[in-house]
N, C-alpha and C positions, 0 to 999 in steps of 0.2 A: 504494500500500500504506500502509494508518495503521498507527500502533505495537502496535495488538492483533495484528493480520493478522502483523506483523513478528516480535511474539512465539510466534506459533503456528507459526511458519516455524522460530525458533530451539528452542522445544522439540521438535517435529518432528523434528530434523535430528540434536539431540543423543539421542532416544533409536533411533534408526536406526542410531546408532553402533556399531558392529563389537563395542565393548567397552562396550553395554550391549544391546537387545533385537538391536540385529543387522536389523534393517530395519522401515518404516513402522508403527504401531501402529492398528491396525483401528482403533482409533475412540479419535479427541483432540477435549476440551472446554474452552473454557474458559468459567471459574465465577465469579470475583469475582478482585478487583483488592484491593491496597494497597499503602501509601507505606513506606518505610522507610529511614534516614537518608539524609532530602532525595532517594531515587531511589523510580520506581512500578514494582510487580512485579503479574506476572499469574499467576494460578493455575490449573490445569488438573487436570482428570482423563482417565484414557486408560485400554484397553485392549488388550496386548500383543496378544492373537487376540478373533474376535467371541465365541467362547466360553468366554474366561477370567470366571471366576465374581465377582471383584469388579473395579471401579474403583481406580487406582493414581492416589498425587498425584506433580503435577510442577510446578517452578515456573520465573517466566524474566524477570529483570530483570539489572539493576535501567534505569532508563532517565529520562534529563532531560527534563521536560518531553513536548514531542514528536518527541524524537529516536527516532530508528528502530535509533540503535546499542546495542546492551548493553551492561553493563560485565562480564558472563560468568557470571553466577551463575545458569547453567542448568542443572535440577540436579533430580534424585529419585531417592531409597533404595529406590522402589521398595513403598512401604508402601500400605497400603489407606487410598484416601479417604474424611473423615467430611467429613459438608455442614458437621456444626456446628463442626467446631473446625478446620475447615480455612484458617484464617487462619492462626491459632497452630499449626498443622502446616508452614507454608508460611515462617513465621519462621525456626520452630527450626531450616529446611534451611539457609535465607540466613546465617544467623549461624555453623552449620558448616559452611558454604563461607568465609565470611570467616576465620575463626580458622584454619581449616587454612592458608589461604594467608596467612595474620602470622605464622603457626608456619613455614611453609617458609620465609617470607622473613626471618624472624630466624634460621635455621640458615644461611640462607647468608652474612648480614652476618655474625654469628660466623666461619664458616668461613674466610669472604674477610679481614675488617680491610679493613687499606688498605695501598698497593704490592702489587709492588714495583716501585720504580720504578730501572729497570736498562735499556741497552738496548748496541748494537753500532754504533761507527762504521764503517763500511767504508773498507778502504784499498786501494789501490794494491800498495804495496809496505808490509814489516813495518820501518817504519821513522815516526819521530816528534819532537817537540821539547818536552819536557813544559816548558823555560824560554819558550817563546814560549804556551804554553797559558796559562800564570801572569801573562803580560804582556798575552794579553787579557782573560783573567779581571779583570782589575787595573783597563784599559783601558775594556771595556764595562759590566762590571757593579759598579766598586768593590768585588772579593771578592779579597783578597789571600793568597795560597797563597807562605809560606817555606822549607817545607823541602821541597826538589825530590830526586828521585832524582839521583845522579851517574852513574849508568847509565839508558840510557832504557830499556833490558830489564827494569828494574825497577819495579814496581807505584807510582804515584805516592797518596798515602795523606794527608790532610790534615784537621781539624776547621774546618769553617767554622759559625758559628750554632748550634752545638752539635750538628750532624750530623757524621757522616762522612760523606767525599766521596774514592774510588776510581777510578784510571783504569790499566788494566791493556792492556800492548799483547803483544795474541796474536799470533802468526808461523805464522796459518794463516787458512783461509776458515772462517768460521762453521760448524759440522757439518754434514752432512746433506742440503747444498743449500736447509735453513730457512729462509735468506735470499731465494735467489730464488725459491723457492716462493711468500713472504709478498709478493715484491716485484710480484707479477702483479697482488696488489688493490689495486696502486695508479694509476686511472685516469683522475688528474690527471695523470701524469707517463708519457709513452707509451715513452719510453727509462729506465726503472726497470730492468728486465728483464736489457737487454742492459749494461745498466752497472753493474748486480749481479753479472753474472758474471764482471765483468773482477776482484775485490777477490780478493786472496793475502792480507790479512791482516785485523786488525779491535782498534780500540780498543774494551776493556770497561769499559763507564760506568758508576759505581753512585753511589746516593745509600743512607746508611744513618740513619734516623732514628732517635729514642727518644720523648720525649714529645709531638715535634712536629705539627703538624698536616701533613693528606694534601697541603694548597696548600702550604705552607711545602717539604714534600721534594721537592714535583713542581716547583718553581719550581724549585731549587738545583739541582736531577737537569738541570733544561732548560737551565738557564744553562753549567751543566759542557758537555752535549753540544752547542751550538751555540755555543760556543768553541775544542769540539774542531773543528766545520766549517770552521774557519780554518788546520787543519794541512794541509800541501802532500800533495798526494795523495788526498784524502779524497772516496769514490766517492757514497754513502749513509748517511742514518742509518738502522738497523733497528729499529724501536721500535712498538709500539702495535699488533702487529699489521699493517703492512707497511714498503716502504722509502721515504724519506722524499729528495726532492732538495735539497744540501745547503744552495745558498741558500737556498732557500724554507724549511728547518726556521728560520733564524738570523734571516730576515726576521719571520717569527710568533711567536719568542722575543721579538724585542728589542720587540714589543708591550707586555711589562714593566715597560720602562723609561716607555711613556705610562699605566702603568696598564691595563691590558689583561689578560685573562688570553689565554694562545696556545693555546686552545681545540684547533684544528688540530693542535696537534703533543701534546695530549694524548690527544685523540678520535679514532678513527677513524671515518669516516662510511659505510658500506657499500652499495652500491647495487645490487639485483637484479632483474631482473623475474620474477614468475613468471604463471602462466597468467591467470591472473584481475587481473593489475595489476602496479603496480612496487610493490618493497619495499626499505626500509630501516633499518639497524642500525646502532646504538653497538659499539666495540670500546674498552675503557679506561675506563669509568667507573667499574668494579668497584676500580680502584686509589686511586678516593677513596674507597670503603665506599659506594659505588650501585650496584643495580640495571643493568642495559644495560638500554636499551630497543629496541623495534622499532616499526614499522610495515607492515603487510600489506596486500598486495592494494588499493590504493590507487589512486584515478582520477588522480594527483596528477601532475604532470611529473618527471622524474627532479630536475631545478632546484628547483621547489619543495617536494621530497620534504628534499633535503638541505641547504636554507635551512631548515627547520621544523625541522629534527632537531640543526641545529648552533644554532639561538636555545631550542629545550629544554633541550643539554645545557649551553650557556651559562648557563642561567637555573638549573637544579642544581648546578652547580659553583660560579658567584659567589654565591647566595643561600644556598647547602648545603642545598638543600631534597629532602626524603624523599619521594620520592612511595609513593602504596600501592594495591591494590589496591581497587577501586568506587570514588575519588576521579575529579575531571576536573579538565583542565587545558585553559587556554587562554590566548590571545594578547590580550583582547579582554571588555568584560561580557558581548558576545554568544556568546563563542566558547566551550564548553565539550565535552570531547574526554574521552569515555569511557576509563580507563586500569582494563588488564586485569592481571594478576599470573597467569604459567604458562608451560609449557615453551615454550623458543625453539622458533622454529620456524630463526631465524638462525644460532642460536648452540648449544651443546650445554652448557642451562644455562638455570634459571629468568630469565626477563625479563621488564618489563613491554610490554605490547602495546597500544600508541595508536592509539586509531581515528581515523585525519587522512583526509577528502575536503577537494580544493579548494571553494570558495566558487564 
């Protein structure tokens, strides 16, 4: 298949769509071709039935080179095709596909910011030593905390770097069962589950910022809770979207101290298969003011599905890069990967959607 054939395929398929003609259009053409920033689009005209009285445009890119992936701008209002200005009909569609989706995806940076970054230690028993918390606070991260609760029933409350920093010990399980619900998607750790269930109580971890950056309060946030991992007792941490075993959160944290950001314990990586291939999502990058992203339906191995998606979100978070909708990304000069902007299919929630095949 070459990338015209590919695009006759994608506009094809988008107007068969349920929520627009509702099945195959008697008769698709395609007419003339052009470029538009840095991607090539094809234009077509169609016929919903053989005897609908005019021709309707549709167009379908935008696409690199001779990539066969789109980057989603498949698309018609459904208007009567003219031969002569059917370039400049085929724009004005691309450009409001673009701008609807920079308008969506600035209502949702608005709506989102960034954090919060709060999560639950799980415990054992409702019981704790906020003076031994202060002493490895002290200990691994030089962040020294003075004024301690004199009762450990009581909320320990501190300004560090000009944030607040909160640690509250509840004398119950998380609500709802939350916890080990959240604790199933975690399939690095196969005893998550059954060691979720054992916690009667749970340390509540916050980091409260003001003008600081989203990396400045998720560091603080992670150093608090993987110092909590040092109290006796301590089952899980509950954070990011699922539960977290507790050396491994403290092992990924203390990455900090080499310079490292602990990726791992801010992201979550999600892994699914569905009919047509494996799929994969971010959970937690909307806490820095990102986008989650996905990947669908992918020839990929599950391994190299969530190596690719943890050196993505690695490369967003240390760089602070925005990605957007019809942009590509890649690892490589050669390698450049159509990114989509539109509803999760992961997640219940605008994402972008990477188109990753193995090599």
């Amino acid at each position: 298949m070459n990338q015209a054939e590919a695009a006759r395929r994608a506009m094809a398929e988008w107007l068969a769509d349920e929520h627009e003609l509702g099945s195959m259009p008697e008769c698709l053409e395609q007419t003339q071709e052009f470029d538009l920033h840095d991607l090539h689009y094809y234009i077509f005209r169609y016929k919903p039935t053989r005897n609908h009285p005019d021709w309707l445009l549709g167009v379908a890119g935008g696409y690199e080179k001779d990539a066969l992936d789109h980057c989603g701008h498949v698309f018609s209002e459904m208007e009567v095709y003219q031969e002569a200005n059917a370039v400049d009909q085929a724009i004005a569609l691309v450009e409001q596909v673009r701008a609807y989706c920079m308008r969506e995806a600035a209502k949702q940076e608005e709506a989102a910011g960034i954090g919060p970054f709060a999560g639950f230690v799980l415990l054992r028993e409702a019981r704790w030593d906020p003076r031994k918390l202060a002493e490895d606070l002290r200990e691994t991260w030089q962040i020294e905390i003075r004024e301690l609760p004199d009762d450990p029933d009581q909320p320990l409350v501190a300004e560090v770097d000009g944030m607040t920093v909160a640690v509250s010990l509840m004398g119950a399980p998380v609500p709802d069962q939350e916890a080990e619900r959240n604790a199933e998607n975690n399939y690095l750790w196969p005893q998550a589950v059954e060691r979720t269930k054992l916690h009667q109580a749970h340390l509540l971890v916050a980091v409260l910022g003001r003008d600081q950056t989203a990396l400045s309060q998720a560091s603080l946030y992670t150093k608090l809770a993987a110092s909590c991992c040092r109290q006796a007792g301590v089952l899980g941490v509950y954070t990011t979207g699922t539960v977290y075993e507790p050396e491994l959160y403290r092992e990924v944290a203390e990455q900090m101290n080499e310079g490292e950001l602990p990726i791992y314990d801010w992201v979550y990586l999600g892994l699914y298969r569905s009919e047509a291939g494996m799929c994969a999502y971010t959970y937690g990058l909307q806490a820095f003011g990102k986008r989650e992203m996905e990947v669908l339906d992918s020839a990929a191995s599950p391994q190299q599905l969530h190596d690719f998606l943890y050196a993505l979100a690695s490369y967003v978070l240390d760089q602070d890069v925005t990605l957007n909708d019809g942009e590509t990304i890649g690892f490589s000069a050669e390698e450049k990967l159509p990114i989509t902007c539109g509803p999760g299919r992961s997640l219940d929630q605008t994402m972008l959607q990477i188109s990753y095949q193995p090599a």
